[in-house]
C-alpha positions as CSV (number, residue, x, y, z in Angstrom):
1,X,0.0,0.0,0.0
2,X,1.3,3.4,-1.0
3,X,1.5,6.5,1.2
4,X,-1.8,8.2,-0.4
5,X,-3.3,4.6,0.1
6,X,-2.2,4.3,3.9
7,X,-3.0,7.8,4.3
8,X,-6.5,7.6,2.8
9,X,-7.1,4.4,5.0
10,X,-6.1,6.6,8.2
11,X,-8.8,9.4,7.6
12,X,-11.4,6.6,6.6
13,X,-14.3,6.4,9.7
14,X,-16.3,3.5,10.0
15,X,-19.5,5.0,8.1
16,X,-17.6,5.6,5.2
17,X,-16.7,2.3,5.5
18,X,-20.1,0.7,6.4
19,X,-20.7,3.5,3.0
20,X,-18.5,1.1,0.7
21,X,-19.9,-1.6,1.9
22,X,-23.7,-1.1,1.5
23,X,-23.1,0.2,-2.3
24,X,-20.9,-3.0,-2.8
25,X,-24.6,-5.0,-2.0
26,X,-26.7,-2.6,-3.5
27,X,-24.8,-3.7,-6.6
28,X,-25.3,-6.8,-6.6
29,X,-28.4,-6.8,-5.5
30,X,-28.1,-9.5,-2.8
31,X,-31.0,-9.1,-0.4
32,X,-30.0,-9.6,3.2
33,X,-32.0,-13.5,4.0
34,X,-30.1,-14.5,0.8
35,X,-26.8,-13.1,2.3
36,X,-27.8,-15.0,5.2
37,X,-28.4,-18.2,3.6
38,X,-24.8,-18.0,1.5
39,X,-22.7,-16.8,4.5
40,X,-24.1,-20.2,5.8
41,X,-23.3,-22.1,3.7
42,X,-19.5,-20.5,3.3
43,X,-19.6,-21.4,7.3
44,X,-20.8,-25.5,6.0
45,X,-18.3,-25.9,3.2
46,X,-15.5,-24.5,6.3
47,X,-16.7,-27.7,8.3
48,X,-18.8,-26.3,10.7
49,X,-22.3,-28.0,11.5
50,X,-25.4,-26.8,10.3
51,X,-26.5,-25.7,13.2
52,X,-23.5,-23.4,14.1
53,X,-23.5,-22.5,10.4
54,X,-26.9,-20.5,10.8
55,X,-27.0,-16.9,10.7
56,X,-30.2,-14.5,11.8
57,X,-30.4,-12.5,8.3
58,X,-31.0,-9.9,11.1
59,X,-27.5,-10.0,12.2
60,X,-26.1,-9.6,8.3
61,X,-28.4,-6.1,7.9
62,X,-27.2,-5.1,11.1
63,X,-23.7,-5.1,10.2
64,X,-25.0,-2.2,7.3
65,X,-26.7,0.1,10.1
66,X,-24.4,3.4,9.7
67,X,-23.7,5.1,13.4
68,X,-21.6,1.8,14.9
69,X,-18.7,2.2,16.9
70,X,-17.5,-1.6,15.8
71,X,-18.4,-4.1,13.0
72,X,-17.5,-7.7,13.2
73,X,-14.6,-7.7,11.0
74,X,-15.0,-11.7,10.6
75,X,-18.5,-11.8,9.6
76,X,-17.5,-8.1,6.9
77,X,-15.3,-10.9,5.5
78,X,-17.7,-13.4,5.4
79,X,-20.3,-11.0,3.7
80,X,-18.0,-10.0,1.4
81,X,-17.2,-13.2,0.4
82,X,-21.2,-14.2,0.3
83,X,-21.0,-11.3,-2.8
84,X,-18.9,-12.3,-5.1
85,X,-15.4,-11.3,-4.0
86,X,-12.8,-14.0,-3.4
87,X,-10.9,-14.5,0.0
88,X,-7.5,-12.3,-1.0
89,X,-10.3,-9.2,-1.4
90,X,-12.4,-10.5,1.6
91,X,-9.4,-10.2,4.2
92,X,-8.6,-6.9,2.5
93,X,-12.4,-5.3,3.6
94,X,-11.7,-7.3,6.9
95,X,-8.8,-4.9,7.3
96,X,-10.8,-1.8,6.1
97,X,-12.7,-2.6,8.8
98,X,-10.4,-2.8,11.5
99,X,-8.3,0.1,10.7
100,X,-11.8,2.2,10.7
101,X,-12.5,1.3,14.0
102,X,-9.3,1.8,15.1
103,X,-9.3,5.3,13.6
104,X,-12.1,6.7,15.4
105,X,-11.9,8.9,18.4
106,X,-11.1,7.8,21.3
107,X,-14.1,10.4,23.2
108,X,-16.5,8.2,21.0
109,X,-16.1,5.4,23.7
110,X,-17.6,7.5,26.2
111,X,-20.3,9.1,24.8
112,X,-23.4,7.9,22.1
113,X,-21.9,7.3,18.7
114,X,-22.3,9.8,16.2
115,X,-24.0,8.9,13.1
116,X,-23.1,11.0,9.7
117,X,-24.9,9.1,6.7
118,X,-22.9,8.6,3.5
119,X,-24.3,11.0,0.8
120,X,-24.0,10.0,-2.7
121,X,-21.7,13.5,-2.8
122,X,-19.4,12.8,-0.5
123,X,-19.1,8.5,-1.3
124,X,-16.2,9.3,-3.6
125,X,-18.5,10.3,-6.5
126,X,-15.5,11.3,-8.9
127,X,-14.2,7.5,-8.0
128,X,-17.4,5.4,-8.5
129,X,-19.0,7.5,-11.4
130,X,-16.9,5.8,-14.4
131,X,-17.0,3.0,-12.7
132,X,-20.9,2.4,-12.1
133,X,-21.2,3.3,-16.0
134,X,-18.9,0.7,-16.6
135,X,-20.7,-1.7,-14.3
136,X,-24.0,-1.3,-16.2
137,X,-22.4,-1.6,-19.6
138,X,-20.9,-5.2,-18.5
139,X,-24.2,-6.7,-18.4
140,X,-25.0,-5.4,-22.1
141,X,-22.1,-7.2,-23.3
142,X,-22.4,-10.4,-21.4
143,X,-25.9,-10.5,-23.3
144,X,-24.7,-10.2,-26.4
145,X,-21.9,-12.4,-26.1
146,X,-24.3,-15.1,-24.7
147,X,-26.3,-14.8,-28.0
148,X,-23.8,-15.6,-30.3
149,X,-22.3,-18.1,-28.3
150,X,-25.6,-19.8,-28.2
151,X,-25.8,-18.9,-31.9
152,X,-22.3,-20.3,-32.8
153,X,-23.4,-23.5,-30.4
154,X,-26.2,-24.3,-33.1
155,X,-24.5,-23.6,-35.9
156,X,-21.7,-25.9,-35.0
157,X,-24.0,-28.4,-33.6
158,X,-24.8,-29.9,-37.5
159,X,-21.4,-30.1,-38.0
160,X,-20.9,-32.3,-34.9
161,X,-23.6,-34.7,-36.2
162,X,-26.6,-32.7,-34.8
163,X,-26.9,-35.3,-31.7
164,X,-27.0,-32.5,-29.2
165,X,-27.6,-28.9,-29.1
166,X,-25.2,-26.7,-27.5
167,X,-27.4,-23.9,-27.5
168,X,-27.6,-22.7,-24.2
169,X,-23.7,-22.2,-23.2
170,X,-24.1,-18.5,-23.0
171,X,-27.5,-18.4,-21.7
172,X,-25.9,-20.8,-18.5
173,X,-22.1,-18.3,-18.2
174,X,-24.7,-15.4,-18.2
175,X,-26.9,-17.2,-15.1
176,X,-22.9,-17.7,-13.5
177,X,-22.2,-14.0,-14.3
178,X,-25.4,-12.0,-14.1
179,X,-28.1,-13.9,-12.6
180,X,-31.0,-15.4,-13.2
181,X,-33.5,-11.9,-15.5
182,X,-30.5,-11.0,-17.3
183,X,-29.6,-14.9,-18.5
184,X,-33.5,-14.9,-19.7
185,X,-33.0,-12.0,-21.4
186,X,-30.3,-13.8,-23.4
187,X,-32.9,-16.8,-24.0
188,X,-35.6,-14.1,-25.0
189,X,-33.5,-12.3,-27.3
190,X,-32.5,-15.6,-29.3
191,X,-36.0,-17.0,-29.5
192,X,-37.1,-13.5,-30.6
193,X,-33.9,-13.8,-33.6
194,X,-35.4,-17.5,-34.5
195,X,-39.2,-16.3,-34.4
196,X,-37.5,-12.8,-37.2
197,X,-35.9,-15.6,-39.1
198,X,-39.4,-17.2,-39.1
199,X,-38.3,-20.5,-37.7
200,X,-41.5,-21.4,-35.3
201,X,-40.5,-23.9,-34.1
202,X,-37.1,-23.7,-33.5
203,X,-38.7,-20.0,-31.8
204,X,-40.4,-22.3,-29.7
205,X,-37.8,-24.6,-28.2
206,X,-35.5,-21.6,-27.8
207,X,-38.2,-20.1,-25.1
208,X,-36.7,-23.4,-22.8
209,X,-33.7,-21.1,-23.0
210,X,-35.5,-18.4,-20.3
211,X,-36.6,-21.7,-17.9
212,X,-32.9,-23.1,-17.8
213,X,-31.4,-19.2,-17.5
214,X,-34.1,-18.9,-14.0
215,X,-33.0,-22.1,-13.1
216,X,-29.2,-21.4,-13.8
217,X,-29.1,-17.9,-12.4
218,X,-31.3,-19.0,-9.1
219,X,-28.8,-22.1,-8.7
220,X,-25.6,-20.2,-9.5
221,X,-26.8,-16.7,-7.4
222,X,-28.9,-17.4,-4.6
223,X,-28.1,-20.9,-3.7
224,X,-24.6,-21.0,-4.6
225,X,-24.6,-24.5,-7.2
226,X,-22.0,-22.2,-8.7
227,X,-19.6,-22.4,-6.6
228,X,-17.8,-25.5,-7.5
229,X,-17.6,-27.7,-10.8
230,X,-19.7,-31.1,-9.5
231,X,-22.8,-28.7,-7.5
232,X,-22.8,-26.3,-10.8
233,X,-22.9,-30.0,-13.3
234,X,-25.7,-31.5,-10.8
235,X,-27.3,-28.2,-11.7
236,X,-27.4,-28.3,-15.4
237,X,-28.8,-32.2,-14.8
238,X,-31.7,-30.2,-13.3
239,X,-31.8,-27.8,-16.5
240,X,-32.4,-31.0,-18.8
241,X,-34.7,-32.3,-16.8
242,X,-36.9,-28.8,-16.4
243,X,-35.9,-28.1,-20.7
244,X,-37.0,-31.9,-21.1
245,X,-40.3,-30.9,-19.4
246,X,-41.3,-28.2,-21.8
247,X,-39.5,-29.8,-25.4
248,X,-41.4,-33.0,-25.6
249,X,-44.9,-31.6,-25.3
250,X,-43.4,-29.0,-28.1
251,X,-41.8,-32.0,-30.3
252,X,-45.2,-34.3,-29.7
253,X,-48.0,-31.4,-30.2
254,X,-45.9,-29.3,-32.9
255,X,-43.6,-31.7,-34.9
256,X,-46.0,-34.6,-34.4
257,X,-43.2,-36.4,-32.4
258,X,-40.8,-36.3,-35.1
259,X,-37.5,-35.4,-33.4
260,X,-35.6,-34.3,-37.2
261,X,-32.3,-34.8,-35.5
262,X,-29.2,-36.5,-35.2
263,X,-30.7,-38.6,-32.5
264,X,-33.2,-40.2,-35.0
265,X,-31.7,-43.7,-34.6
266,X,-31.8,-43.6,-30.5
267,X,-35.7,-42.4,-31.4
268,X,-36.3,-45.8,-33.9
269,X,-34.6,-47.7,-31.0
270,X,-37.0,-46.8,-28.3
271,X,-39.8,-46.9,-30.6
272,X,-39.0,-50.8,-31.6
273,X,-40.8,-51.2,-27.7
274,X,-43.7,-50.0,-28.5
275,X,-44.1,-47.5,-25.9
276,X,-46.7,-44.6,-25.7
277,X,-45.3,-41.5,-27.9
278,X,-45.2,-39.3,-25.6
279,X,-42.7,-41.6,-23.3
280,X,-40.8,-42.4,-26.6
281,X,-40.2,-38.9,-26.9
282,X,-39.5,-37.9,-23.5
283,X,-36.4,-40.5,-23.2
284,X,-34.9,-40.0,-26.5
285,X,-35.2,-36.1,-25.6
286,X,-34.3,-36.7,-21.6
287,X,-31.0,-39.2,-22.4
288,X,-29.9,-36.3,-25.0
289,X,-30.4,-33.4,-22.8
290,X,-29.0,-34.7,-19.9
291,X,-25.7,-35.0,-22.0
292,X,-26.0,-32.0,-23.6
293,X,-26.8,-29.6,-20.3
294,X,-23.8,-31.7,-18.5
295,X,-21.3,-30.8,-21.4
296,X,-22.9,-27.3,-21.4
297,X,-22.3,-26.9,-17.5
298,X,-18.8,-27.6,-17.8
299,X,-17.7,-25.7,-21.0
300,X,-20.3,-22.4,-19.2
301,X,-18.2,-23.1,-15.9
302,X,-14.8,-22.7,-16.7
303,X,-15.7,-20.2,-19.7
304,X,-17.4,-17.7,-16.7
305,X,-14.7,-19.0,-14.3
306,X,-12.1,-16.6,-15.3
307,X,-14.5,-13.6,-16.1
308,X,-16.6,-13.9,-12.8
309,X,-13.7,-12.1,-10.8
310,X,-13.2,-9.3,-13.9
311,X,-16.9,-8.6,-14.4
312,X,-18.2,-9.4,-10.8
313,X,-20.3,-6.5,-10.0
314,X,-18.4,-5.7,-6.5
315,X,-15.2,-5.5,-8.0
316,X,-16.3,-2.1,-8.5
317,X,-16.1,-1.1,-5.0
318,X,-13.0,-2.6,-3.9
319,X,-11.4,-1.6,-7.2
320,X,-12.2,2.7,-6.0
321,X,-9.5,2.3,-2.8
């Protein structure tokens, strides 16, 4: 840390602080229960039990009430953590923290605390400005780059032998990245670009795209299925299962139950049984999504992987000190 960086650190008070951190959630949009409920878990995957794990969501919004004379700098870590931030960053806010209590007066022990609420004026507005603009422009660009990926996915696909789809790897790195609205928004915008193209029906299995993005984003953001490779793959069997759900009544009622793809000879296989259609259908389409989504998952994972930390959201914060 330089001498303008120490220095600045020295003058900082602990509402300034508190400041930083409630526009680093405001951000991302993390609501205090979900904090809760990933903070927890952190505490689980650390080896504590379940029950020690726990955390009153009341407790997490407390540690955002400006006019403290101390924060936990542990659980600041842990909440930093819980939004996005990886543990080098984490134990640099935990230090923010204790230097900002250690830089208050000392007459503030003896008498009540004295509250001075961060204005957007003086929360280093010359700082975060650029910044915030940047911030809103990353999710524009995460969009678009999650349509043509999905786009390149399909036009590859025939040249793989059409067996699977690989449609939706930027609609599931957009979930990783951005949540689950803004990963439906890249489904929505592709099945809108089929529907101009005036493909129906490839229109219509492109709206599965917004039901696996909610389901990606939710799983990735708010529940944390994200967070390693195997919870993030266990996800995207869910996917297949929920984009399974709505396809087959969209290959039986639309196409007559002709799948037209490169899985046409797993299709004859099945229907040598002599099952009911609509179960002929569903595990041609189920065995092929399931492969598909898993393959997806992984090649989404390690594709967001490296942008998660670049593009998170509350980089923008710890980036201004």
């Amino acid at each position: 840390m330089g001498q303008a960086e120490a220095a600045k650190a020295q003058r900082e008070t602990l509402d300034h602080f508190i400041g930083d951190l409630r526009a680093l959630r405001e951000l991302t949009g993390q609501s205090y229960r979900a904090l809760a409920v990933a903070i927890a878990q952190q505490r689980e995957a650390a080896g504590a039990s379940p029950g020690a794990a726990q955390i009153a969501h009341t407790t997490v919004s407390d540690a955002f009430r400006l006019g403290r004379q101390r924060v936990n700098p542990v659980l600041v870590r842990e909440i930093v953590q819980a939004l996005g931030l990886d543990s080098d960053e984490a134990e640099k806010w935990r230090e923010r923290c204790v230097a900002a209590m250690a830089a208050r007066p000392t007459g503030m022990l003896a008498g009540p605390p004295v509250a001075k609420p961060v204005t957007s004026e003086e929360f280093a507005p010359q700082e975060l400005a650029p910044r915030s603009r940047a911030f809103f422009l990353t999710p524009v660009v995460i969009v678009v780059a999650g349509v043509l990926l999905n786009s390149t996915g399909k036009f590859l696909n025939p040249l793989l032998g059409d067996v699977l789809f690989f449609d939706m790897i930027g609609t599931a790195a957009a979930g990783i990245l951005l949540g689950p609205w803004w990963a439906a928004l890249v489904g929505a915008l592709f099945a809108g670009i089929e529907l101009l193209k005036g493909n129906v029906g490839d229109a219509l299995f492109a709206t599965t795209m917004i039901s696996s993005a909610l389901l990606w984003g939710y799983g990735a953001r708010r529940w944390g299925l994200a967070d390693t490779l195997p919870r993030f793959l266990g996800l995207s069997v869910l996917v297949a299962l929920l984009t399974s759900a709505l396809a087959v009544p969209i290959t039986v009622l639309y196409f007559g139950g002709e799948p037209g793809r490169g899985f046409d000879g797993l299709f004859q296989s099945i229907s040598t049984v002599g099952l009911n259609m609509w179960v002929m259908v569903g595990l041609a389409n189920l065995t092929v999504s399931v492969v598909d989504k898993v393959l997806t998952g992984a090649v989404a994972f390690y594709l967001a992987r490296p942008l998660k930390t670049l593009l998170n959201p509350s980089a923008v914060i710890a980036g201004s000190k």
